[in-house]
C-alpha positions as CSV (number, residue, x, y, z in Angstrom):
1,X,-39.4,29.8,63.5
2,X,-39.8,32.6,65.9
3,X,-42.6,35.3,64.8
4,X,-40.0,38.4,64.0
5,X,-39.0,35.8,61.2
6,X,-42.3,34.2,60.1
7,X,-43.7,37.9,59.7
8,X,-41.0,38.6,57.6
9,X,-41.6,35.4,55.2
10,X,-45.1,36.5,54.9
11,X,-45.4,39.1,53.9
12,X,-42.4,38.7,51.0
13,X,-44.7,36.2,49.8
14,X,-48.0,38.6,49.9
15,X,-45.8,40.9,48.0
16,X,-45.3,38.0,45.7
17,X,-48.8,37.2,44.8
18,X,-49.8,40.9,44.8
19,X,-47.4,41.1,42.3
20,X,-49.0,38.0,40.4
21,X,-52.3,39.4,40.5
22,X,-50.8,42.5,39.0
23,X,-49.5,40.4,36.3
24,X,-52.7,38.8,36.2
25,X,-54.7,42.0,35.7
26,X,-52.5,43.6,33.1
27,X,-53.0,40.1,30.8
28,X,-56.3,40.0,31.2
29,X,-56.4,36.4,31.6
30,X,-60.2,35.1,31.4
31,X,-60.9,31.8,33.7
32,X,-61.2,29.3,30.5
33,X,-57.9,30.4,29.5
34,X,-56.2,29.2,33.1
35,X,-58.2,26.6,34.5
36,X,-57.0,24.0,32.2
37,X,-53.3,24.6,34.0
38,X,-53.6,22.8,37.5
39,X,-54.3,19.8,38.6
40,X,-57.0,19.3,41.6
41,X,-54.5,18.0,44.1
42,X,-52.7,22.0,43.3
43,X,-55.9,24.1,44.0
44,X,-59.0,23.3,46.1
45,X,-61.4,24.3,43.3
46,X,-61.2,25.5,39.9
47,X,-61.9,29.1,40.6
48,X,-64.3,31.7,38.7
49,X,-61.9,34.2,38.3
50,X,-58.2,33.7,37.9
51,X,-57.3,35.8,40.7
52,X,-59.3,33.4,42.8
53,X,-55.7,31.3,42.8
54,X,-54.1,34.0,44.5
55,X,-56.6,34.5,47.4
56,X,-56.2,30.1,47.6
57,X,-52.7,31.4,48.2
58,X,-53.6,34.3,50.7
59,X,-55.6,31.7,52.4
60,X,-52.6,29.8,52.7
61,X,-50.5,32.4,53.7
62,X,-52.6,33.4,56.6
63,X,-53.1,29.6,57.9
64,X,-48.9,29.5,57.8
65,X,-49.3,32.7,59.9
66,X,-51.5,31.2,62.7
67,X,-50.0,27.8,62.9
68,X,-48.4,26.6,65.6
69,X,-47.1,23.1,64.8
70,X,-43.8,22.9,62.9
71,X,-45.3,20.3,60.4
72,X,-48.1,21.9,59.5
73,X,-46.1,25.0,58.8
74,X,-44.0,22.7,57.3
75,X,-46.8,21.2,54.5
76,X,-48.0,24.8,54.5
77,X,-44.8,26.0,53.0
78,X,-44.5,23.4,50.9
79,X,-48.1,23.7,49.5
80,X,-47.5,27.6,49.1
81,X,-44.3,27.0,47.3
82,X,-45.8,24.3,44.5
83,X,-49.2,26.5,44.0
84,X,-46.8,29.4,43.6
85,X,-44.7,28.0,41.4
86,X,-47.3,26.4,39.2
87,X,-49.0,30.0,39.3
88,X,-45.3,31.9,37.7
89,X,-45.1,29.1,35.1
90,X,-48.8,29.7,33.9
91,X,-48.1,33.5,34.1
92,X,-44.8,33.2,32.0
93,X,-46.5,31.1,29.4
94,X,-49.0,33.9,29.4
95,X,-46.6,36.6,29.4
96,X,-45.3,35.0,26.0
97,X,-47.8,34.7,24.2
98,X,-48.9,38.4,24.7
C-alpha cells in the first residue's frame, strides 16, 4: 500500500473512533457496564475507563501507520477491524437502551 493511500485509511478510521468516543461520552458508559463485552483475545486488558478501548485502537492505528511488512499490516487491519466492530455492536446495544 503506498503511503498517499495508508494515510488516507488512517485517518478515516481515527475519524471513526473519535466518533466512538463521542458516542461514548454522550452515554455515559461507566467501565462495569462495558467490560463484560469483550473477550481477552479482543482487547489487551480490560481498561479503567471505557474510552481506554479506543486509545487500544489508536495504538493500533499508529502501529498500522509505521509498519512496514505487508502481513503485519495485514493482522493489523484485521485486528483494528474486529476491535472495531465489537466496539459499534457494544455502542448500539448501548444506544438502545438509552
Amino acid at each position: 500500500m503506498d503511503n498517499a493511500t495508508m494515510r488516507q485509511l488512517t485517518q478515516q478510521l481515527r475519524q471513526q473512533v473519535a466518533v466512538m468516543r463521542q458516542r461514548i461520552t454522550r452515554l455515559g458508559i461507566a467501565e462495569e457496564s462495558f467490560h463484560d463485552w469483550f473477550d481477552a483475545q479482543l482487547f489487551r486488558v480490560n481498561h479503567a475507563a471505557p474510552n481506554g478501548y479506543c486509545d487500544e485502537i489508536d495504538e493500533l492505528i499508529s502501529q498500522l501507520e509505521r509498519s512496514a511488512s505487508e502481513n503485519h499490516q495485514r493482522w493489523l487491519a484485521e485486528k483494528i477491524e474486529q476491535q472495531m466492530l465489537a466496539l459499534l455492536r457494544a455502542l448500539a446495544h448501548f444506544e438502545r437502551k438509552a
